[in-house]
C-alpha positions as CSV (number, residue, x, y, z in Angstrom):
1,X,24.3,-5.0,36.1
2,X,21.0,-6.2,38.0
3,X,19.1,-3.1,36.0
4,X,20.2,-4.3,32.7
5,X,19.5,-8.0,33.5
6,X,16.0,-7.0,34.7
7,X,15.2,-5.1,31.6
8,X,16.7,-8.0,29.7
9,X,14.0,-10.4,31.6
10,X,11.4,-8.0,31.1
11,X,11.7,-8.0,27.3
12,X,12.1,-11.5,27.2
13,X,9.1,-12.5,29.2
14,X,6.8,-8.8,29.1
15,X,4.7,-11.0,25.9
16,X,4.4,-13.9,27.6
17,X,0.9,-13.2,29.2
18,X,-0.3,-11.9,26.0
19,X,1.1,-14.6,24.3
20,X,-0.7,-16.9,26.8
21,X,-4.4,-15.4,26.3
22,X,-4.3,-15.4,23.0
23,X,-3.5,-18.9,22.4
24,X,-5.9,-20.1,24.7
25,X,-8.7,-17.5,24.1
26,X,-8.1,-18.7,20.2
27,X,-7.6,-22.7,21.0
28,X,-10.7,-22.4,22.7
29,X,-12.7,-20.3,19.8
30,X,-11.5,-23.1,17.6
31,X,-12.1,-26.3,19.3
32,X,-16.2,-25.9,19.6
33,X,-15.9,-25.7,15.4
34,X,-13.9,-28.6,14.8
35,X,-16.8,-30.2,16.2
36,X,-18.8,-28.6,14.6
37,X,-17.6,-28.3,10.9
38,X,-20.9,-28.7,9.1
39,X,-22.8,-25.9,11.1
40,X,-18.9,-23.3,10.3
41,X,-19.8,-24.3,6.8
42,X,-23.4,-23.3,6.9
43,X,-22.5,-20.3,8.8
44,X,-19.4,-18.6,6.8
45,X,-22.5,-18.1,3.2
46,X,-24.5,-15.6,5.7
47,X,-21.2,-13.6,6.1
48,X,-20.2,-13.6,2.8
49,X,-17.6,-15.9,2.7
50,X,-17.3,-19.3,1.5
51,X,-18.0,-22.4,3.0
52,X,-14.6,-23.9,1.8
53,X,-12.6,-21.0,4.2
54,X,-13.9,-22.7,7.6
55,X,-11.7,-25.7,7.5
56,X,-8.6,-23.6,7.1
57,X,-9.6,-21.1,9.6
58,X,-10.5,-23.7,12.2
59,X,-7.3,-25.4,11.6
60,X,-5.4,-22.0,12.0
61,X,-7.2,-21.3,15.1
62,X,-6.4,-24.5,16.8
63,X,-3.0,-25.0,15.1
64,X,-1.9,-21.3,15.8
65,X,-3.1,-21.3,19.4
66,X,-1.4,-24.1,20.4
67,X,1.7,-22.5,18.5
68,X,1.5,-19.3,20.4
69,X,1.1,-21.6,24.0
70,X,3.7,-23.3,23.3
71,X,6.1,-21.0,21.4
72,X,6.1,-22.5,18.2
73,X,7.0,-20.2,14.5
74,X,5.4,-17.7,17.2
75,X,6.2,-14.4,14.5
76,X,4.0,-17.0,11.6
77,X,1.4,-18.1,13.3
78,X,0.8,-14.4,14.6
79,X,1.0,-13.1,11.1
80,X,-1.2,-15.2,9.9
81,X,-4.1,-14.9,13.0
82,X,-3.5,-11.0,12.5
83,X,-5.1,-11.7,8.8
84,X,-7.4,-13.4,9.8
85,X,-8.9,-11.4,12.6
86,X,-8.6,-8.2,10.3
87,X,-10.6,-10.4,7.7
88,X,-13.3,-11.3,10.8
89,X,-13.8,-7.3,11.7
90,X,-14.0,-6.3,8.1
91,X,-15.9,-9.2,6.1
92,X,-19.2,-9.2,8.1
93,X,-18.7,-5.4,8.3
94,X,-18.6,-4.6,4.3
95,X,-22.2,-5.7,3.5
96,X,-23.5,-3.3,6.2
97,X,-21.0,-1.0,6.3
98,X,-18.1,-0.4,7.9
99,X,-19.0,2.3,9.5
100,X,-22.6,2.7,10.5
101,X,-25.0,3.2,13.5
102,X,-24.5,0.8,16.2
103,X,-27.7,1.1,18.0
C-alpha cells in the first residue's frame, strides 16, 4: 500500500518543480516588458513580427506565469506558452535560417 501511495505522490507532485521554474523564470521575463511596452514594440519590427503581438505576449507571460505558480487552467496556459516559445525559437530564426553556422 505505502508503494502505491508513494508512486501516487510522486505523480502528483514529480511537476511541481518544473511547474515552479517556469512560472517564475516566465513572470519574471515578462514583468521588465510591461514596463517597458514602448521599447517590446520597437523591438518585435527587427524580428519580423509586429509591434501589435507584444502586448498579448507580455500579458501571456505574466498572466500564464502566475497561472502555472499558482495552479491555474495549468494544461491552457501551458499550451499556449508552448506556442509561443516555439514561435520565439523559429521567428528570429527564419530570416537567417534555421539552420546555419553558429559561430
Amino acid at each position: 500500500m505505502t508503494l502505491r501511495m508513494n508512486s501516487l505522490q510522486l505523480m502528483i507532485l514529480g511537476p511541481l518543480p518544473i511547474r515552479i521554474l517556469a512560472g517564475l523564470t516566465l513572470l519574471l521575463h515578462g514583468l521588465p516588458k510591461i514596463t517597458d511596452i514602448s521599447g517590446v514594440q520597437s523591438f518585435f519590427p527587427n524580428i519580423g513580427l509586429p509591434p501589435e503581438l507584444a502586448i498579448p505576449v507580455t500579458l501571456l507571460e505574466v498572466i500564464g506565469g502566475l497561472a502555472l505558480l499558482f495552479v491555474i487552467l495549468t494544461r491552457i496556459a501551458s499550451g499556449l506558452i508552448m506556442i509561443e516559445m516555439i514561435g520565439a525559437v523559429v521567428v528570429p530564426k527564419l530570416s537567417k535560417g534555421l539552420l546555419t553556422d553558429m559561430s
